[in-house]
C-alpha positions as CSV (number, residue, x, y, z in Angstrom):
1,X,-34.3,0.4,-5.5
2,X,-34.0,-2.0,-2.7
3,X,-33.6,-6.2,-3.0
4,X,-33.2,-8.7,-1.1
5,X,-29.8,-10.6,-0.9
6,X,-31.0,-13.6,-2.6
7,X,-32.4,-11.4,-5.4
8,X,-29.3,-10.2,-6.6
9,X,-27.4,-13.3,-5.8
10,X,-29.3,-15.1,-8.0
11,X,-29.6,-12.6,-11.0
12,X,-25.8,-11.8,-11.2
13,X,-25.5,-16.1,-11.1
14,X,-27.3,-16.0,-13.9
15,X,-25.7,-13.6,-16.0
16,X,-22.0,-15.7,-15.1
17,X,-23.0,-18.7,-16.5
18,X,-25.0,-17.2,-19.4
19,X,-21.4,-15.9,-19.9
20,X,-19.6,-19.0,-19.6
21,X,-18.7,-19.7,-15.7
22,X,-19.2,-23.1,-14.3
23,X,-22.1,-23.4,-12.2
24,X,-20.0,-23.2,-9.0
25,X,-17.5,-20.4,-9.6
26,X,-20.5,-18.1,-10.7
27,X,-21.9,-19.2,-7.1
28,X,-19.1,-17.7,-5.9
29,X,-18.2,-14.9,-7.9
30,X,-21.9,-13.5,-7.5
31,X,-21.8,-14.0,-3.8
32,X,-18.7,-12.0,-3.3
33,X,-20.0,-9.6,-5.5
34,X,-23.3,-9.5,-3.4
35,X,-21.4,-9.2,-0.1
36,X,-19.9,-5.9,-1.4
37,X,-23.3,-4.6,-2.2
38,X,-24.4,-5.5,1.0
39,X,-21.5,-3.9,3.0
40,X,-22.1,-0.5,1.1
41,X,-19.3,-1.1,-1.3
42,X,-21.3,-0.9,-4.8
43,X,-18.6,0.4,-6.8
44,X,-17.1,-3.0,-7.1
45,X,-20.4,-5.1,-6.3
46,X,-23.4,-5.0,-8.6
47,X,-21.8,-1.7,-10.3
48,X,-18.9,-3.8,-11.6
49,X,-21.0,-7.2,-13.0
50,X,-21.1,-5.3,-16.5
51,X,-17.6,-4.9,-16.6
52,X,-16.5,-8.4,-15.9
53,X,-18.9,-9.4,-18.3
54,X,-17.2,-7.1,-21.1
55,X,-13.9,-8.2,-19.8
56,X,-15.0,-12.5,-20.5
57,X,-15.9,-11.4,-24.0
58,X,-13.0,-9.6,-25.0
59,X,-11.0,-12.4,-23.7
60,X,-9.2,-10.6,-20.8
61,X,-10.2,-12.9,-18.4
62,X,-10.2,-16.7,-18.5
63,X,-13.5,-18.0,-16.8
64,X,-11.4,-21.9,-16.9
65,X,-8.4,-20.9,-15.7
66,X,-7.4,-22.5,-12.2
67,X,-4.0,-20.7,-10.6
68,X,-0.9,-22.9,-10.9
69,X,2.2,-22.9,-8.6
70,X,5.9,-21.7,-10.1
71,X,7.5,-20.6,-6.9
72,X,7.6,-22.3,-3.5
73,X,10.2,-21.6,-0.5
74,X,9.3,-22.0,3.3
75,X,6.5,-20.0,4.2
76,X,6.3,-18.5,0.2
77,X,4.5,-19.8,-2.6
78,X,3.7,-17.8,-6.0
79,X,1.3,-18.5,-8.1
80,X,0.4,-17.7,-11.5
81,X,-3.3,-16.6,-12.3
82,X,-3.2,-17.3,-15.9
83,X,-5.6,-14.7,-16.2
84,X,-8.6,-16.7,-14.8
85,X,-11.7,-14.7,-12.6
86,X,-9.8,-12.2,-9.9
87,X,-12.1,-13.3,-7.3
88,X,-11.2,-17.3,-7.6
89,X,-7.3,-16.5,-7.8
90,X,-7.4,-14.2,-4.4
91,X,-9.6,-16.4,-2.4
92,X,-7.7,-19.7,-3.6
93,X,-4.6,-17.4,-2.5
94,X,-5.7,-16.5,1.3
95,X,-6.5,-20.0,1.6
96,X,-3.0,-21.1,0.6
97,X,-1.7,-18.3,2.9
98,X,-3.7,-19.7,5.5
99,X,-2.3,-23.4,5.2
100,X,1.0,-21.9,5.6
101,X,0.1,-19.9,8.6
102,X,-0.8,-23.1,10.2
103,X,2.5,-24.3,9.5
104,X,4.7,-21.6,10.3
105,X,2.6,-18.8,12.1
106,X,2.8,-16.6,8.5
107,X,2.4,-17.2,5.1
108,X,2.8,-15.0,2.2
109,X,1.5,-15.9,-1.3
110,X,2.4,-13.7,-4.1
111,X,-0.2,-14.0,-7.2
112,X,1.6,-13.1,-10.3
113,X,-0.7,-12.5,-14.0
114,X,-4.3,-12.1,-12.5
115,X,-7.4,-10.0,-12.4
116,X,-9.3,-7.7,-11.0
117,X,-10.2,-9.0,-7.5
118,X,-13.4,-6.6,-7.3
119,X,-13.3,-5.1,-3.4
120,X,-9.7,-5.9,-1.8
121,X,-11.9,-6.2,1.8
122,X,-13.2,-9.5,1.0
123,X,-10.1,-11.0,1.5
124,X,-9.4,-8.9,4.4
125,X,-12.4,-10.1,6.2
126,X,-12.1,-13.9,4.5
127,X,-9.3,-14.1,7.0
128,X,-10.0,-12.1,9.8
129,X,-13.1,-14.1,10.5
130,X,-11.1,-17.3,10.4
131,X,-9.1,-15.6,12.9
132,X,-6.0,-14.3,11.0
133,X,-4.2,-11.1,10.7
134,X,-4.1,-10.1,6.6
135,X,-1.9,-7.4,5.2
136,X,-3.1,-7.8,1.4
137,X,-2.3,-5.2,-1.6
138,X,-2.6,-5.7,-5.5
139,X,-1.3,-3.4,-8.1
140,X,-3.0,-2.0,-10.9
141,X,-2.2,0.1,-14.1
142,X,-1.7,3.4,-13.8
143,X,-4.7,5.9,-13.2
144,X,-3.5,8.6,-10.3
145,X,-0.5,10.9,-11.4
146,X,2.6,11.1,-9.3
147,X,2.6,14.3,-6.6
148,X,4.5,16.8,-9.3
149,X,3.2,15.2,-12.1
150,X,0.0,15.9,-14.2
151,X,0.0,12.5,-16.5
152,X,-0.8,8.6,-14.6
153,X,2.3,6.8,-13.8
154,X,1.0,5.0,-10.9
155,X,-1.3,2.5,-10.2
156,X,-4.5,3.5,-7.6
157,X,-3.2,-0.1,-5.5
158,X,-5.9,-0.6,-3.3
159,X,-4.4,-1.6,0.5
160,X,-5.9,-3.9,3.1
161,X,-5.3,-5.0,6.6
162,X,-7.9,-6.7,8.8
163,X,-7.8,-8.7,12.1
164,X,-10.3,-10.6,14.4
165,X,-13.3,-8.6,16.2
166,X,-13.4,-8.8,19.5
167,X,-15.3,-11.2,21.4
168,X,-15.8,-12.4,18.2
169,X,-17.7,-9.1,17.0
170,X,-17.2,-7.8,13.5
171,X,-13.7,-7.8,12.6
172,X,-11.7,-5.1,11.7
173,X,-11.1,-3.9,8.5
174,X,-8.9,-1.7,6.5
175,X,-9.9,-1.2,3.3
176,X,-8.5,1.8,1.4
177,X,-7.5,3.0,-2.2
178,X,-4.2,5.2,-2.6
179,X,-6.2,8.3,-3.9
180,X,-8.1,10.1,-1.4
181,X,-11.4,8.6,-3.1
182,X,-11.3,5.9,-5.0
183,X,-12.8,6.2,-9.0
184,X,-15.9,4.0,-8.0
185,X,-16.7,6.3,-5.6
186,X,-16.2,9.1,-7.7
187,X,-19.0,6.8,-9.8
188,X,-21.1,6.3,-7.0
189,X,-20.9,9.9,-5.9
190,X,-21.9,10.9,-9.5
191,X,-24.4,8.8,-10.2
192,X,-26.2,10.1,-6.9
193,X,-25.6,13.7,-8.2
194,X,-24.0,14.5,-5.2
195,X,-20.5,16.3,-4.7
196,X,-17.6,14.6,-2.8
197,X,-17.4,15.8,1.1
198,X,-13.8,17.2,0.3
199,X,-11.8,18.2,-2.4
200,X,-10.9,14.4,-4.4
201,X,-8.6,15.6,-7.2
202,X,-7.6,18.5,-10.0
203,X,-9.9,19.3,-12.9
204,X,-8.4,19.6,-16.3
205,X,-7.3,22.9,-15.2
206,X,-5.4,22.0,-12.4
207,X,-8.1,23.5,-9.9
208,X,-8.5,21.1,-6.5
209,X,-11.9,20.2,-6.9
210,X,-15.1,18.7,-5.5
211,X,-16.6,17.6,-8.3
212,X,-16.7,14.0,-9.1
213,X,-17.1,13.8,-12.5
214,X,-14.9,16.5,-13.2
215,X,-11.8,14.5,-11.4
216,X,-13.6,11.9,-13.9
217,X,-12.6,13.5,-16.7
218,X,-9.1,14.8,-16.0
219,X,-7.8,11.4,-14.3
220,X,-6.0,13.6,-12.0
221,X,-7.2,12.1,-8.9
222,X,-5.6,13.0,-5.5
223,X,-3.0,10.9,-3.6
224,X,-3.5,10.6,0.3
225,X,-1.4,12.5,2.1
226,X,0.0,14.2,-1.4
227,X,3.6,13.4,-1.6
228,X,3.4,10.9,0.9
229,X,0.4,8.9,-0.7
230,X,2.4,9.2,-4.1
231,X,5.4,7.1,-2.8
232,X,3.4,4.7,-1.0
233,X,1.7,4.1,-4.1
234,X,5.1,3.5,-5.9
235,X,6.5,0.9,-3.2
236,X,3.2,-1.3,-3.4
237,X,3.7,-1.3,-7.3
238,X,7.5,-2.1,-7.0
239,X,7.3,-4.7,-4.0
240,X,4.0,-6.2,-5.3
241,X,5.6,-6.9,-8.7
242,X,8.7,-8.5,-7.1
243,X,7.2,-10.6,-4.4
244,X,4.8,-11.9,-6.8
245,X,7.5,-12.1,-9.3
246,X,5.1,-10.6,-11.3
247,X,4.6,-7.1,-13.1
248,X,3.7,-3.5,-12.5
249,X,2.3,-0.4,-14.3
250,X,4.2,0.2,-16.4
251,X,3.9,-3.7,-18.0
252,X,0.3,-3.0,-17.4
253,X,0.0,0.0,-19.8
254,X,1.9,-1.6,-22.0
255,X,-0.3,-4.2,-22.5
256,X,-3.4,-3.4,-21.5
257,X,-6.0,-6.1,-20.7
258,X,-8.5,-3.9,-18.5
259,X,-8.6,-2.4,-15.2
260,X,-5.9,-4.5,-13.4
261,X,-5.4,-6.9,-16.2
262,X,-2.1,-9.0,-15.4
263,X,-1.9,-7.5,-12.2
264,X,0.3,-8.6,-9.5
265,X,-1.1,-9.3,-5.5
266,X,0.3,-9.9,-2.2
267,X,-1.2,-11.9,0.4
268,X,0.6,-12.3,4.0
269,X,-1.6,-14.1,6.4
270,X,-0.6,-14.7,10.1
271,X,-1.9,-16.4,12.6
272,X,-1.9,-14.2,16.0
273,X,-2.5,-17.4,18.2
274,X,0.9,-18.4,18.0
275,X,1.9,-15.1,19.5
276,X,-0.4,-14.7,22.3
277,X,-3.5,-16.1,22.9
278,X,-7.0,-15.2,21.5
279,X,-8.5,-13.6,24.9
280,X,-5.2,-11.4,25.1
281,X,-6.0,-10.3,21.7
282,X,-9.5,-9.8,21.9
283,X,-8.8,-7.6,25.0
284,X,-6.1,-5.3,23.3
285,X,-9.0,-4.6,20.3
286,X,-11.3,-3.9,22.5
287,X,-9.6,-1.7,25.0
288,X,-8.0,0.2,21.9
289,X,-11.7,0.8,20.5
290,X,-12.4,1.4,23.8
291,X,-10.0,4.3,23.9
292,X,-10.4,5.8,20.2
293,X,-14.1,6.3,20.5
294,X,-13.3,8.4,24.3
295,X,-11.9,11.6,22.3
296,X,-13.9,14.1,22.7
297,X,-15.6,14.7,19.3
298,X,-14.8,17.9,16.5
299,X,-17.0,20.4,15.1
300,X,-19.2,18.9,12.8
301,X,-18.8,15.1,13.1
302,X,-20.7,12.6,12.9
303,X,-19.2,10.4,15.1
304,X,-15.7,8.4,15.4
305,X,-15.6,4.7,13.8
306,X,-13.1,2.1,14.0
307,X,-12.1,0.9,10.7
308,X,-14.9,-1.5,9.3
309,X,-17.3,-0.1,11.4
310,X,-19.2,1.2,8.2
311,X,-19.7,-1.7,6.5
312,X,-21.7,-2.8,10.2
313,X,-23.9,0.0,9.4
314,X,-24.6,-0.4,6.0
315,X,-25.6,-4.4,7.0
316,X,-27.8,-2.9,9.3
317,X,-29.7,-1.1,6.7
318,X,-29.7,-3.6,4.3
319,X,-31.4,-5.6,6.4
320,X,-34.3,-3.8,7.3
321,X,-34.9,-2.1,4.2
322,X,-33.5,-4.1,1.4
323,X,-29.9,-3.6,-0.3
324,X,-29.9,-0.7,-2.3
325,X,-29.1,-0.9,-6.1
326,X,-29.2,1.6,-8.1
327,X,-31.9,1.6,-11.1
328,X,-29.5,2.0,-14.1
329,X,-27.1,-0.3,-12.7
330,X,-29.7,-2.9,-12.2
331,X,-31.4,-2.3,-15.7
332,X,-27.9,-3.0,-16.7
333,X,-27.3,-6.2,-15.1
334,X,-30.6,-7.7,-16.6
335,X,-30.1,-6.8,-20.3
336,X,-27.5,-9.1,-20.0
């Protein structure tokens, strides 16, 4: 089905304060979730509103907590979640990161005992259309096995980089999972009874496979790059639970609170205008874009995008045709 923005604003508003959010965080909270559905990213839009809702009842996530500071040093602050609504604690983070970017040309803010902050390119594009560089990561529990291994030791943590658009165009955006598909696309490819375009993971046999649901089933999704994607994987656990002084997956599993429940995230935020200036930097984006799109295209494709150029496209259609939701998800989101 298609809808308009407002519509599903408004509907997934209501459901957070039926459920207990104040008036103005479930403002928020549904507006970030809307963005995501309008940028193509469903899996963590509407398709997650269920989720969070479970998550409030079981107590997992605190809709009146506010984040409080335990660590500050120069350009460094950590904060502590306590557990409140992941998409509060990120955003109040990049703004803190921000503030001390303005100060001292980078800030980092490490966000210790949190939740889930739904897509990891909000934040990415929060800052990048305030004109900052952002190198965010969080970590999560484990759900991706190590390259050797056929049990989940490490956490899928989902990676992000962005930086101003050119000419002040859509910024750039690098939004990506550790596995080479993430498990809400896996969802959103299943639900649409389609197969992946390449092989996403192992099927309880140990067969590289195409099959969604199948990669579903056996957890045994595939790290990018195989060994390579494994240890990055491992580092973002390991320096996201120390720079936050936080925890990692193995804490996580141990006490398990939901997908990314206690989690730990990084924020570093810097200001590029205190390098060179803004038309310098606009020029360098855009001759680099420039120069990416000029190879000579393969067999097949469909065309070469820089990164955050899909989520351009999907706005596009959006607009003229409505956001697309899918049926059962929506049915979902109204019964509650």
């Amino acid at each position: 089905m298609r809808l308009s923005f407002d519509e599903i604003k408004n509907e997934i508003k209501r459901v957070f304060m039926k459920y207990g959010l104040s008036e103005e965080k479930a403002e928020t909270c549904a507006r970030i979730h809307t963005e995501s559905t309008y940028d193509g990213i469903y899996s963590h839009g509407t398709n997650r509103v269920a989720r969070f809702v479970d998550y409030i009842q079981k107590g997992w996530v605190d809709v009146n907590a506010e984040p409080t500071l335990e660590h500050e040093f120069g350009a460094i602050r950590v904060y502590n979640g306590n557990m409140g609504p992941g998409i509060l604690n990120a955003l109040y983070g990049c703004d803190r990161a921000m503030e001390l970017a303005d100060q001292y040309g980078i800030g980092m803010v490490g966000l210790k005992n949190t939740t889930h902050w739904m897509r990891g390119g909000t934040y990415g594009l929060y800052a990048a259309r305030k004109g900052y560089v952002a190198i965010l990561w969080t970590n999560t529990e484990a759900c991706m096995p190590p390259w050797g291994g056929k049990e989940c030791r490490l956490g899928n943590n989902p990676f992000v980089m962005a930086a101003p658009g050119p000419d002040g165009g859509p910024a750039l955006m690098l939004d990506m999972a550790i596995s080479q598909y993430a498990y809400g696309k896996l969802q959103v490819t299943r639900l649409a009874g389609k197969k992946l375009p390449f092989p996403g993971g192992f099927d309880k046999d140990g067969n590289l496979t195409d099959d969604p649901g199948a990669i579903e089933e056996s957890m045994r999704i595939l790290p990018i790059g195989y060994w390579k994607g494994s240890s990055f994987a491992f580092m973002l656990d390991i320096l996201g639970s120390i720079l936050a002084d936080g925890v990692g997956a193995v804490d996580l599993d141990a006490n398990t609170k939901g997908s990314c429940g206690g989690c730990s995230q990084v924020m570093i935020l810097i200001d590029p205008k205190k390098v060179g200036s803004a038309a310098t930097m606009g020029e360098t984006i855009r001759r680099a874009v420039e120069y990416l799109k000029s190879a000579e295209l393969s067999e097949h494709s469909t065309g070469i995008m820089a990164p955050g150029e899909d989520y351009v496209k999907f706005n596009s259609d959006h607009d003229k045709n409505g956001i697309f939701v899918d049926d059962t998800v929506w049915a979902e989101i109204k019964a509650l």
